[in-house]
C-alpha positions as CSV (number, residue, x, y, z in Angstrom):
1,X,-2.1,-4.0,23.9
2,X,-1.9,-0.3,22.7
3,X,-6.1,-0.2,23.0
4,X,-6.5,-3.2,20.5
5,X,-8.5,-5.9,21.4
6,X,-7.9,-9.6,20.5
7,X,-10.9,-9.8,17.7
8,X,-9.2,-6.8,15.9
9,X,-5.3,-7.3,16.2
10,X,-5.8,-10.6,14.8
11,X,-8.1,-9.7,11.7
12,X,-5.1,-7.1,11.6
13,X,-2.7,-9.8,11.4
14,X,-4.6,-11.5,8.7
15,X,-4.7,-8.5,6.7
16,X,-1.4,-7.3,6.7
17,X,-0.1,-10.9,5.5
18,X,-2.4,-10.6,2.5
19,X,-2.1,-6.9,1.7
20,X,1.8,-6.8,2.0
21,X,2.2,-10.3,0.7
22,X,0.2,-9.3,-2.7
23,X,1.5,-6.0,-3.0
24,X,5.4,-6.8,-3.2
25,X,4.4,-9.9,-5.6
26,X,3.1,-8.3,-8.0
27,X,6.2,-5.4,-8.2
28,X,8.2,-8.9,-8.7
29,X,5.5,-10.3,-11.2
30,X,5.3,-6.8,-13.2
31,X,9.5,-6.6,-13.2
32,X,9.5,-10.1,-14.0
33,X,7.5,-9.5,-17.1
34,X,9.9,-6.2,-18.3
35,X,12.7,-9.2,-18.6
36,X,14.3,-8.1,-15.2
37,X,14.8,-11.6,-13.1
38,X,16.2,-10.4,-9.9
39,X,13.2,-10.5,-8.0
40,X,12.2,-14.1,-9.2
41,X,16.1,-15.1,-8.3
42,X,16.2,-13.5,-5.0
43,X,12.8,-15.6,-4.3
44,X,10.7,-12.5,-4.3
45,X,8.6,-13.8,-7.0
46,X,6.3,-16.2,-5.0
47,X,3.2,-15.3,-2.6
48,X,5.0,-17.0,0.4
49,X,4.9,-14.4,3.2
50,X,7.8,-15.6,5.0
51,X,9.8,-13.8,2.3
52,X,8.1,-10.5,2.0
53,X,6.9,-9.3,5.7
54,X,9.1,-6.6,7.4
55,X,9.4,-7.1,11.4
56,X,9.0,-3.5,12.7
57,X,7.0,-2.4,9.4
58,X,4.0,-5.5,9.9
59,X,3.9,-3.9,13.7
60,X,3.9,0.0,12.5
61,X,0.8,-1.2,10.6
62,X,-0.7,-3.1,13.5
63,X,-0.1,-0.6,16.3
64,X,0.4,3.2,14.1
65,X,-1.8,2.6,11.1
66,X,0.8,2.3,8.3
67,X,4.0,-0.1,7.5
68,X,6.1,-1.4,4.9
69,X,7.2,-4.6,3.9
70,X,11.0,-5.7,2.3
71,X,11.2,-3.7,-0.8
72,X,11.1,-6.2,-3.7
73,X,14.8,-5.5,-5.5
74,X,14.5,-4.5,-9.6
75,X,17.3,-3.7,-12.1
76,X,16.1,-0.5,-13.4
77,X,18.6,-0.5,-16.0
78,X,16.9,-4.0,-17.6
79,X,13.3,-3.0,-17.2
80,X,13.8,0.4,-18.8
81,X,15.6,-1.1,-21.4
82,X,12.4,-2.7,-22.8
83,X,10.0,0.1,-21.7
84,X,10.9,3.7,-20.4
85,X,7.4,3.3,-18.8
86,X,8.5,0.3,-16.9
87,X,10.1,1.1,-13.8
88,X,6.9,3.7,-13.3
89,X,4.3,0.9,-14.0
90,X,6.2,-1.8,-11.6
91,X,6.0,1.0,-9.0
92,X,2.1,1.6,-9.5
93,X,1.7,-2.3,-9.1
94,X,2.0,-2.9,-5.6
95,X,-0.4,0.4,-4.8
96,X,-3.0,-0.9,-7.5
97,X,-3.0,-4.3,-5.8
98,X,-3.9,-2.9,-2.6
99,X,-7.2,-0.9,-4.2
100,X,-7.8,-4.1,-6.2
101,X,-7.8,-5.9,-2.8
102,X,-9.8,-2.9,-1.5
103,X,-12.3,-3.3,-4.6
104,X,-12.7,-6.9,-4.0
105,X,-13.7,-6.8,-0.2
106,X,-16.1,-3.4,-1.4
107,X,-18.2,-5.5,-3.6
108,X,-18.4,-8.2,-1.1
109,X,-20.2,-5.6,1.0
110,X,-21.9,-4.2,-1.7
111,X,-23.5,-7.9,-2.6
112,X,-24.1,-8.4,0.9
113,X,-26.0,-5.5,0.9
114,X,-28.3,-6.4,-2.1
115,X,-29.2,-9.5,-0.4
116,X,-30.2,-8.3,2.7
117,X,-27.7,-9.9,4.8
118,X,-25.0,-7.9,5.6
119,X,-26.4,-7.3,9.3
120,X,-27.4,-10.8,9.2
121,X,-24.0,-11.8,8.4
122,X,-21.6,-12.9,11.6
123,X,-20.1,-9.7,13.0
124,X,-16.7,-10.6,12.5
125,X,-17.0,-11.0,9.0
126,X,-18.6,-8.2,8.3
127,X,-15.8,-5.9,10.6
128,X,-13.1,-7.9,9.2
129,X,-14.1,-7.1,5.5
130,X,-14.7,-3.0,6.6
131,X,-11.1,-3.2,7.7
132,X,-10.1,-4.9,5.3
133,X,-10.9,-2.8,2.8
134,X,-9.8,0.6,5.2
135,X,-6.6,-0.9,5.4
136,X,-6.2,-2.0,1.5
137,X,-7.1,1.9,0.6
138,X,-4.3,3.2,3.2
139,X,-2.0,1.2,1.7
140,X,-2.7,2.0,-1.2
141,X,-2.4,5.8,-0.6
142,X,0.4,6.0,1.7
143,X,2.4,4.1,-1.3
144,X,1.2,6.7,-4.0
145,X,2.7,10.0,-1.5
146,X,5.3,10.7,-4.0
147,X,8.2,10.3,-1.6
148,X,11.1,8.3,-1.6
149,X,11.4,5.2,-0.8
150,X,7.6,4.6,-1.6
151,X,5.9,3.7,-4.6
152,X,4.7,7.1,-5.8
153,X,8.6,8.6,-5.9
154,X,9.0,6.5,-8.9
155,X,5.5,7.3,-10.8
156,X,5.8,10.8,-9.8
157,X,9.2,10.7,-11.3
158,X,8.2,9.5,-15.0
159,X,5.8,12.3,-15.1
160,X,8.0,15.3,-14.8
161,X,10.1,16.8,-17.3
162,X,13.1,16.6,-17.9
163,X,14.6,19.4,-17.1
164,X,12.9,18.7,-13.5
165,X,14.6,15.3,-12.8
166,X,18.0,16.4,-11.4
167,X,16.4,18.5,-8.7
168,X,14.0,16.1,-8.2
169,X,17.4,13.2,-7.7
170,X,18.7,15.7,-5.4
171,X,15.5,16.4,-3.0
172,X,15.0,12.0,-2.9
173,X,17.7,11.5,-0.8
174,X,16.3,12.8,2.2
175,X,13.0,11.1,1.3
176,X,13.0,8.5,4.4
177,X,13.9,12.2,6.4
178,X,10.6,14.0,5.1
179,X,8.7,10.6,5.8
180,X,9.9,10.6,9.5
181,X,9.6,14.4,9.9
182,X,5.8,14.2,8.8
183,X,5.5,11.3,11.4
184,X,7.1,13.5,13.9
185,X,5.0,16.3,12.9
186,X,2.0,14.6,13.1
187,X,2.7,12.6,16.8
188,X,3.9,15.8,18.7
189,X,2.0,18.6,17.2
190,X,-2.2,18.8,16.5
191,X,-1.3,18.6,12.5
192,X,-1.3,15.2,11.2
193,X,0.2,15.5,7.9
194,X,-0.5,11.9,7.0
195,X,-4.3,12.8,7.5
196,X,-4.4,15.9,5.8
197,X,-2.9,13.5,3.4
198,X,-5.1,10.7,3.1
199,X,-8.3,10.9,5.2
200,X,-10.3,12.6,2.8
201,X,-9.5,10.9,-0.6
202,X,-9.7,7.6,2.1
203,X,-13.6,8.4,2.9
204,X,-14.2,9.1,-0.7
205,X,-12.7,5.4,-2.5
206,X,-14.4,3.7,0.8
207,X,-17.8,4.9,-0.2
208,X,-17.2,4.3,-4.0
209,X,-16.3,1.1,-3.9
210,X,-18.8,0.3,-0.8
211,X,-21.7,2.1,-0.7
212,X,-21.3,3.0,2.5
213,X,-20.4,6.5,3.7
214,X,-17.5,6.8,7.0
């Protein structure tokens, strides 16, 4: 189905559970910890992923190379109230558990490598750990595009002055707009924003944290 064989839609499958399933739990773990319980009482707070997995985002990521799970809900209000840094840092959580993910399955390699049996070890492993890690750093950098509704709107948003914020309210309401026009862009014309986007800073964190160049 859409050029994917068996071996590699399943590992796929695998993936996404983990990545998706860690990412949202840790924005409920971070919120959690800035005193805001609606996460924990909407049963967000757990690492079930029954409760996080989005339908048509888990197959976007299967079948076009990026998705999205159920955002986690937060009371903004409450976790400012005990940091102004705090709606900003549960945002960066879900990305950083992605490259943490990513980081993890890179020094597998990397200690595979040092003892001579990463061509020795079985082929599947060894693929599903190279797309695990690919798919870990996508995440990762697809959240961190600082448009609304994804992670980076809200980091990007802590960094700018003041003065900046109101415009920057007004142009976040046609974030899920620019999102789909940069899709559109990207499937009908030879410019694929998303790429331009991600493929080099991609090849760069997978060769850091691997060894290995793309």
């Amino acid at each position: 189905m859409f050029g994917l064989d068996l071996p590699t839609l399943i590992n796929r499958v695998i993936i996404l559970v983990i990545a998706f399933t860690v990412h949202e739990y840790m924005h409920a773990f971070v919120a959690y910890k800035f005193g805001d319980w609606t996460a924990k009482n909407a049963g967000r707070l757990t690492l079930n992923p029954l409760v996080h997995l989005d339908p048509l985002g888990s197959i976007m990521l299967l079948f076009a190379g990026f998705g999205w799970a159920k955002p986690v809900p937060v009371n903004p209000y409450v976790i400012r109230q005990k940091h102004p840094a705090g709606l900003m840092l549960v945002s960066l959580a879900g990305p950083l558990s992605n490259l943490v993910l990513a980081a993890v399955g890179g020094g597998i390699i990397r200690l595979l490598v040092v003892v001579r049996y990463t061509w020795m070890a079985p082929e599947w492993l060894v693929n599903f750990l190279l797309e695990f890690i690919v798919i870990n750093i996508m995440l990762f950098l697809f959240n961190m595009i600082p448009i609304a509704p994804l992670d980076g709107d809200k980091i990007l948003e802590y960094t700018l002055p003041e003065a900046w914020k109101s415009k920057f309210e007004t142009v976040r309401q046609y974030g899920s707009y620019i999102l789909f026009g940069m899709m559109i862009i990207g499937r009908f014309t030879k410019f694929d924003v998303f790429g331009f986007l991600m493929d080099e800073p991609m090849s760069h964190i997978f060769a850091f944290l691997t060894g290995l160049r793309v």
